[in-house]
C-alpha positions in Angstrom: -30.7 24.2 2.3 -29.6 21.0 2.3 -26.3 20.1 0.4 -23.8 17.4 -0.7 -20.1 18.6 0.6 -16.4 16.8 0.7 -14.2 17.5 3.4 -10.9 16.3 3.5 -9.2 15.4 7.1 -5.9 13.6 5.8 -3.6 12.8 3.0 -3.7 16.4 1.5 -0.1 17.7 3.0 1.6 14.2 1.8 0.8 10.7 0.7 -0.3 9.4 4.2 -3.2 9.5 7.0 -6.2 9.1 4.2 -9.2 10.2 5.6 -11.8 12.1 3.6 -15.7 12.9 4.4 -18.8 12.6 2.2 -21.6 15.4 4.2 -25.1 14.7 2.5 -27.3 16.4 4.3 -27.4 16.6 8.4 -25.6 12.6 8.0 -21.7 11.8 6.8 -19.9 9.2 5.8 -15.8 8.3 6.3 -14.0 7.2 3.1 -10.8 6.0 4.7 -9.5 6.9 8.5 -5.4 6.5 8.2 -2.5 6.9 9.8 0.1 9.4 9.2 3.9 8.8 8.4 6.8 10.3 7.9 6.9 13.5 8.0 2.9 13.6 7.6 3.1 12.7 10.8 4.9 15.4 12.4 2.4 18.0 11.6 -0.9 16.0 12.6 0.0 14.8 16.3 -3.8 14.0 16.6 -2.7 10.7 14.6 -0.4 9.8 17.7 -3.6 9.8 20.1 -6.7 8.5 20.4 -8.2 11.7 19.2 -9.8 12.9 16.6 -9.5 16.7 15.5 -13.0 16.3 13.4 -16.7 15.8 14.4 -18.0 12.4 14.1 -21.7 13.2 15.5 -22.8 13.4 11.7 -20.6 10.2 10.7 -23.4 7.1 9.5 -20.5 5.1 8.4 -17.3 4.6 7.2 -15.7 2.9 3.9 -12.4 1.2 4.3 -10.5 1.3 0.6 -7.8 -1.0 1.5 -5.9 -2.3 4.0 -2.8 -0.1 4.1 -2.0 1.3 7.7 -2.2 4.9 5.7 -5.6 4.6 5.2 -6.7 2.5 8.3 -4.3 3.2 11.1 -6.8 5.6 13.0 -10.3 3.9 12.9 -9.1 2.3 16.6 -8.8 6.1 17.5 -12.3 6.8 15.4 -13.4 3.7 17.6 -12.6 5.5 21.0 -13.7 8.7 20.1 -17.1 7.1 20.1 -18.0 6.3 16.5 -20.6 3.9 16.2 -21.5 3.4 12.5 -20.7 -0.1 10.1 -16.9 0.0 8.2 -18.1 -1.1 5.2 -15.4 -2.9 2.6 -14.8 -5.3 0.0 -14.7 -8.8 0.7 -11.0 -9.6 0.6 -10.8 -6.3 2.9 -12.9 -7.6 5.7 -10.5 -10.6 6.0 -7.5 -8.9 6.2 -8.7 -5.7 7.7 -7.7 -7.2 11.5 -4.9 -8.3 10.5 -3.1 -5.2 10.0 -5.0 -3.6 12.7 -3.8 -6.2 15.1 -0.6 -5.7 14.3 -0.5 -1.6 14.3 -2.3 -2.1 17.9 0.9 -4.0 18.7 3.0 -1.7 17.4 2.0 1.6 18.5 0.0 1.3 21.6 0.6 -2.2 23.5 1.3 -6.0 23.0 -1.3 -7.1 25.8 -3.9 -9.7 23.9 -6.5 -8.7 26.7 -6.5 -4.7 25.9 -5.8 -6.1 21.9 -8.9 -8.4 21.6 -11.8 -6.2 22.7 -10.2 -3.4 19.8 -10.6 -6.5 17.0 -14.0 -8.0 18.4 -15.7 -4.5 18.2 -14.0 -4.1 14.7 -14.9 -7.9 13.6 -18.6 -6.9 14.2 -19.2 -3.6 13.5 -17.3 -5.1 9.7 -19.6 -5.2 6.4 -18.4 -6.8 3.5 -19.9 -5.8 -0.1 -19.2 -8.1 -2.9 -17.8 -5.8 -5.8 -20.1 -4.0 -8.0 -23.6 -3.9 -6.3 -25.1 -1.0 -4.9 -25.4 -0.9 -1.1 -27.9 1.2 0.6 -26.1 3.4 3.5 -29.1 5.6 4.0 -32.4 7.3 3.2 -34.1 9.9 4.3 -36.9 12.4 2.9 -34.2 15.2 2.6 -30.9 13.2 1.8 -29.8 9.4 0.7 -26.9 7.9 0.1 -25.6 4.9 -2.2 -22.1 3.3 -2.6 -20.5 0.5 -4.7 -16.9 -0.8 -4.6 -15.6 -1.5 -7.9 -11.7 -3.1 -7.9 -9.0 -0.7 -7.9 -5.9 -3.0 -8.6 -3.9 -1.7 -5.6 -3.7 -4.4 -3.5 -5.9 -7.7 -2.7 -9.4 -6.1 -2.5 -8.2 -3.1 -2.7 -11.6 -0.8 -4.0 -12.5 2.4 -5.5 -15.6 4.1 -3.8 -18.9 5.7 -6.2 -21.1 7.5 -4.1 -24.9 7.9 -5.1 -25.4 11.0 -3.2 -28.9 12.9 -2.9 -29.7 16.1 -0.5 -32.6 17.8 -1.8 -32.6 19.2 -4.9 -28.7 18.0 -5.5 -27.9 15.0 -6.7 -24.8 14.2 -7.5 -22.2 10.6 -8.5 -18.7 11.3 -6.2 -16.1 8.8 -6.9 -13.6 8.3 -4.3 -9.8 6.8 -6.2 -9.0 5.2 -2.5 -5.3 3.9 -4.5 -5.7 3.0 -7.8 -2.8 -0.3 -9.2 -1.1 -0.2 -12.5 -2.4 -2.0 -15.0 -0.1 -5.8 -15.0 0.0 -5.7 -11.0 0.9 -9.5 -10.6 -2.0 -10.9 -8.9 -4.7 -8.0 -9.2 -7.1 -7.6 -11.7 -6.7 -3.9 -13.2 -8.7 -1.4 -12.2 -11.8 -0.3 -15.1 -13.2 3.6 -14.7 -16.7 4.2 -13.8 -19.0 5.0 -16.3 -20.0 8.4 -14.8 -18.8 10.7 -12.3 -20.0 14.5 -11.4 -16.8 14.8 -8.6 -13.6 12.8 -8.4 -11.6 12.4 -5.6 -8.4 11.6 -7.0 -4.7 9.9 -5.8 -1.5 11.5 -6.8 1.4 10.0 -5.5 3.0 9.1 -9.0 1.0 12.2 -10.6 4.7 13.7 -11.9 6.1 10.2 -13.0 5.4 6.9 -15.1 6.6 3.2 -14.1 8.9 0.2 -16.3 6.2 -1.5 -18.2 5.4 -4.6 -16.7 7.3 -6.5 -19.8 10.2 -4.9 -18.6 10.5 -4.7 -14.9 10.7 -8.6 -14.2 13.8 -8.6 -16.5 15.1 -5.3 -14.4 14.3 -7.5 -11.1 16.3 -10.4 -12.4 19.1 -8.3 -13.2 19.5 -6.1 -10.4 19.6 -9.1 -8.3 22.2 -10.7 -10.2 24.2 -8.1 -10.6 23.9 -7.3 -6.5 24.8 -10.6 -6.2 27.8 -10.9 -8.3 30.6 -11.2 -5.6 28.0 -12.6 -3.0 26.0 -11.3 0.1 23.1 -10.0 0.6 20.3 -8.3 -1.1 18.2 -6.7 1.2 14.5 -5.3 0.0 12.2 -3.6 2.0 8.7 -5.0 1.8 5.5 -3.9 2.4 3.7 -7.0 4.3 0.9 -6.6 1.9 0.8 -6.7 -1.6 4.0 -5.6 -2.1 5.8 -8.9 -0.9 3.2 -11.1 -2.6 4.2 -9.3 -5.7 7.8 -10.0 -5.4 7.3 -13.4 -4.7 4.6 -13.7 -7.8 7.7 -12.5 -9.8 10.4 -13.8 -8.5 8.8 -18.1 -8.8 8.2 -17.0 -12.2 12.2 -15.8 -12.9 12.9 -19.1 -11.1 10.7 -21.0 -13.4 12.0 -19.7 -16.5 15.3 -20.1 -16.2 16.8 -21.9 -13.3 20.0 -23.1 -14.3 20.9 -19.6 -15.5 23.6 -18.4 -12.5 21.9 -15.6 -10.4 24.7 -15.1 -7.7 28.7 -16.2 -7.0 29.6 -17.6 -3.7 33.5 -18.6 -3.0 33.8 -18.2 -6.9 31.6 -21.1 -7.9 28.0 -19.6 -9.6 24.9 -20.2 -8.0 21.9 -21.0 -10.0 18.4 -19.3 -9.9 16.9 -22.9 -8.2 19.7 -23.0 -5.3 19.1 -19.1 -4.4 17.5 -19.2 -1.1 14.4 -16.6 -1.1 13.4 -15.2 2.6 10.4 -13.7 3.9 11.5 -12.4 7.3 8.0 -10.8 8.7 5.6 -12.9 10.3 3.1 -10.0 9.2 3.9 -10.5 5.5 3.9 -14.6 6.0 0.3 -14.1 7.8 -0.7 -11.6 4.8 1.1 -14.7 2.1 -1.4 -17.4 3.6 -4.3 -15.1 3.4 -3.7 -14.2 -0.3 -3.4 -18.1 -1.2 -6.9 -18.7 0.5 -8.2 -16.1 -1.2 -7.4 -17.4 -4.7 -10.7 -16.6 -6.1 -9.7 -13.0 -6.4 -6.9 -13.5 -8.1 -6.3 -12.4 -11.8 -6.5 -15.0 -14.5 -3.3 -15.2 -15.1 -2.3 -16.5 -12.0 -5.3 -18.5 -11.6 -4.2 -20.1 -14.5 -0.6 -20.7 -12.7 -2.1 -22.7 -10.4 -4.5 -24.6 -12.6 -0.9 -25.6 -14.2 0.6 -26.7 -10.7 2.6 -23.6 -10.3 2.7 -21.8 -6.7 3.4 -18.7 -7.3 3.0 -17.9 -3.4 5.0 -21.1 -2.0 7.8 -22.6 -4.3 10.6 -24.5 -3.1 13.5 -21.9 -2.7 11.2 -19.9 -0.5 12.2 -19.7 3.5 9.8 -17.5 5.7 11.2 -16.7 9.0 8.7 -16.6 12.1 10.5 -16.6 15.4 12.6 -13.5 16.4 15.4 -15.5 17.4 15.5 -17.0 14.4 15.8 -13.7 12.9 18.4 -12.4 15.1 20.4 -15.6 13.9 19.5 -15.1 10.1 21.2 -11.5 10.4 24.3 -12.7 12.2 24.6 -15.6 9.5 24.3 -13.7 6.8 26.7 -10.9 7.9 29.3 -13.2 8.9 29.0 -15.7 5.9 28.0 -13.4 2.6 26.0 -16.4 1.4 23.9 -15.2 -1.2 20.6 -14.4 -0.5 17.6 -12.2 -1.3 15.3 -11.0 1.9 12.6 -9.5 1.9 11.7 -7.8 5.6 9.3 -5.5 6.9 8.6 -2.2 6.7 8.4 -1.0 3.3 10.0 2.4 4.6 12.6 0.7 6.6 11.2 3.0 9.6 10.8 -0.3 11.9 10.5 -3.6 11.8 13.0 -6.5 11.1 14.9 -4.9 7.8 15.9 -2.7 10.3 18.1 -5.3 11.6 19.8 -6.2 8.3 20.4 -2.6 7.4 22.2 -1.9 10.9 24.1 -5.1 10.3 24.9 -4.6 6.3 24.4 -1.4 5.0 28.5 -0.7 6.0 29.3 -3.5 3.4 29.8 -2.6 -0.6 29.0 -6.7 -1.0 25.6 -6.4 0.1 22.6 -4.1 -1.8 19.2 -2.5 -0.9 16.7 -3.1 -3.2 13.6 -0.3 -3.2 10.6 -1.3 -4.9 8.1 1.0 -3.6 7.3 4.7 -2.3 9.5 6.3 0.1 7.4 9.0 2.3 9.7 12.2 3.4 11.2 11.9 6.7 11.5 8.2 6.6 14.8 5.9 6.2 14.1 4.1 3.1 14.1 8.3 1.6 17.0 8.6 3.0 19.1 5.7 1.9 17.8 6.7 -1.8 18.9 10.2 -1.3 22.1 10.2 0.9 23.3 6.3 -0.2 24.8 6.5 -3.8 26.8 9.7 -2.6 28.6 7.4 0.5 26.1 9.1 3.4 24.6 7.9 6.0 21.1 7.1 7.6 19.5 6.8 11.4 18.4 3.8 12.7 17.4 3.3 15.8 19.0 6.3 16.7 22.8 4.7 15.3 24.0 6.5 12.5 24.9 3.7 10.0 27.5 4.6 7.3 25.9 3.3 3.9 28.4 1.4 1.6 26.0 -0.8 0.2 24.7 -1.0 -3.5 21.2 0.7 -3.6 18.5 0.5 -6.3 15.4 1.6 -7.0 12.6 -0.1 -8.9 9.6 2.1 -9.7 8.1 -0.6 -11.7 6.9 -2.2 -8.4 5.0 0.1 -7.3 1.6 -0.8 -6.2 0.4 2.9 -7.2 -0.7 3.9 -10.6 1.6 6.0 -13.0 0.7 9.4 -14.2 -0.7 8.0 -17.6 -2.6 5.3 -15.7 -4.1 8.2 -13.6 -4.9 10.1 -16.7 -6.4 7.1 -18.5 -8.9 6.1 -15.5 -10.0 10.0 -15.7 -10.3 9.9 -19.5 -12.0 6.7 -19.3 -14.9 7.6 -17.5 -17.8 8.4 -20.5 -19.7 11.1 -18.5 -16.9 12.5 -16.7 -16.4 14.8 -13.8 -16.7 18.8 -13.4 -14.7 18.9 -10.4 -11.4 16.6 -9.5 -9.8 16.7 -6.2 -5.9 15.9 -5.9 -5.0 13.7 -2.8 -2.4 12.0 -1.6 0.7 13.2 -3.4 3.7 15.2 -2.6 3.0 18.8 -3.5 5.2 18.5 -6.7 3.4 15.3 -7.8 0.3 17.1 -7.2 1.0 20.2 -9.3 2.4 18.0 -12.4 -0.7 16.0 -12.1 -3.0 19.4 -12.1 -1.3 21.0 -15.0 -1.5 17.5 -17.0 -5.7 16.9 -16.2 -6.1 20.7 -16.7 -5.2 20.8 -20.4 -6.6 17.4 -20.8 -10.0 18.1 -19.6 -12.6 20.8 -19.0 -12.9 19.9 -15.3 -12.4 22.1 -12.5 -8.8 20.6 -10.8 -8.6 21.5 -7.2 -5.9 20.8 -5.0 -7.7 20.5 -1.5 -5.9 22.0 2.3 -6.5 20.1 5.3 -9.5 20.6 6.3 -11.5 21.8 3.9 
């Protein structure tokens, strides 16, 4: 009998190493192929190798969501373990796609351009891009076929959600696959419209037990976090994922500028500083890389911010801004900073603060009650940027590097910046599909943000909620 089944090889346990697969028939396809963190990763060693603990004979193809390392970080291990198939993805996608990949391959397995190149060249070809909203033939058979369309999910820049036309026999069935879904007012990103049917949904969860600041109100909490941080000088720090989340900040943060840029944002040797004399760093070559790409690709923008630039604003390059390339150059911005308490706002790679140049500043600044940490986005278990939120407003301490680093500094935590969709947002893309599912499939979530989710969707709905194990 031939049949239409989901299998489900990653972000199940946690909020990391996506990876999910669509069986019609004798043929498969991959939505998603990513990497494990935290303390995901300690539980799927596979992700540290080039293998991969499922069968990818039946895989036709695979569907790329976004460009997150959670949701990408293994298709150079699918690669090796002989996959053949297209990686299909939204325009945007296909641009930034290696990108990130180049710089994971640096990160985790070697720095060498000639072992590097080959990886990206066999990526660069075997990529697709689909504009959004157009059906795209993956295959057809007598017995089975198989349909997808990317339709914008308001993560990130080309960031997609994934319907699948699916038929095997007698079944025939619409699967829609979340990928990460964005809150509605992500700067930048149009927001994410439901589908107008769906018969199974595969659905994130890493909000599902929590809403986020309305969009009104989180530039105004920005502003005055960072003035109050800044009231007797140094340095706030915030860890920034290189994509989307950084551009965000920046979106945000030209826009505070703009409004008000006399108003005094920080004190230095007791004379104010205004907003247009704050120096704004970007201190990751990724996230620079990732800022130019997003300006190119300005007709994916929203319409607000098209409109921005229609007006001569650059929301993505203003004055104030300094990115920082060379490591040198870095090592010298920490030591400046430390030594001076000039006051400053960086924003450094990795969002999680478990590598990358923040790592720096934290090592350097976290001992100092002058500086602050600013959070603006998810913090997986097992990671530093968890457990400077936990540990740091009761006067603990967090590893780095293997140092243990005494945390005096102010920290904060803005959930209005997450990329992620809030519980009601999750709730209103499921209740705004008109023929909606029988069956949905929590992903991607903490187990507690997963349960709260459930119970919410099952009183709300007459669907089947399932909360998938690895595996199966």
């Amino acid at each position: 009998m031939t049949t239409i089944e989901l299998h489900h090889h990653g972000a199940v346990n946690g909020v990391t190493g996506s990876c999910h697969e669509l069986a019609v028939g004798a043929r498969s396809i991959l939505l998603d192929c990513g990497l494990f963190q935290g303390t995901d990763a300690a539980g799927n060693a596979s992700a540290q190798s080039l293998a991969i603990g499922f069968p990818i004979e039946p895989i036709t193809a695979m569907v790329v969501s976004h460009v997150h390392i959670d949701h990408i970080g293994r298709i150079p291990h699918l690669l090796a373990a002989g996959f053949q198939g297209p990686i299909l993805c939204s325009e945007p996608t296909a641009r930034l796609l290696p990108v990130m990949l180049e710089d994971a391959l640096k990160i985790g397995f070697t720095r060498n351009r000639s072992l590097i190149e080959p990886v990206l060249a066999v990526i660069r070809e075997r990529t697709v891009a689909l504009p959004y909203g157009e059906w795209h033939e993956v295959f057809a058979e007598d017995d089975a076929s198989l349909s997808i369309r990317l339709q914008r999910a308001g993560h990130i820049l080309g960031s997609a959600y994934v319907e699948c036309e699916a038929r095997a026999g007698e079944a025939h069935e619409r699967i829609v696959y979340s990928g990460d879904l964005g809150a509605p007012g992500t700067p930048l990103i149009p927001a994410p419209e439901p589908p107008e049917r769906c018969d199974r949904l595969i659905l994130e969860s890493t909000y599902g037990d929590r809403d986020h600041a309305h969009r009104e109100d989180r530039r105004e909490q920005l502003r005055g976090v960072i003035e109050g941080a800044l009231a007797n000088g140094g340095t706030v720090m915030i860890p920034a994922f290189s994509l989307g989340r950084t551009q965000e900040l920046l979106y945000e943060l030209e826009a505070i500028i703009h409004e008000a840029p006399e108003a005094p944002a920080a004190s230095h040797n007791g004379q104010p500083v205004a907003w247009r004399e704050l120096e704004i760093v970007v201190d990751s070559p990724l996230a620079a890389n990732f800022t130019e790409h997003y300006r190119a690709l300005k007709p994916f923008w929203d319409a607000e911010a098209s409109a921005l630039v229609r007006e001569g604003r650059h929301p993505l390059s203003f004055e104030q801004l300094t990115v920082i390339d060379d490591h040198q150059d870095h090592l010298n911005a920490v030591e400046y900073l430390n030594d001076t308490g000039r006051p400053c706002v960086v924003l450094a790679g990795s969002g999680m603060c478990d590598g990358g140049r923040i790592v720096n500043y934290l090592k350097a600044m976290l001992g100092q009650d002058r500086n602050d940490v600013v959070f603006c986005g998810y913090q997986a278990q097992g990671t530093p940027g968890r457990d400077i939120l936990r540990y740091g407003p009761e006067g603990g301490y967090v590893m780095l590097d293997g140092e243990r680093c005494v945390i005096r500094a102010g920290v904060h935590r803005l959930t209005g910046y997450s990329a992620h969709a809030g519980q009601s947002d999750l709730v209103r893309f499921m209740e705004g599909i008109e023929e909606g599912p029988s069956e949905i499939r929590l992903v991607h979530g903490d187990p507690d943000a997963k349960q709260a989710l459930a119970r919410l969707l099952a009183a709300r709905t007459q669907a089947q909620v399932l909360i998938p194990g690895e595996g199966g």
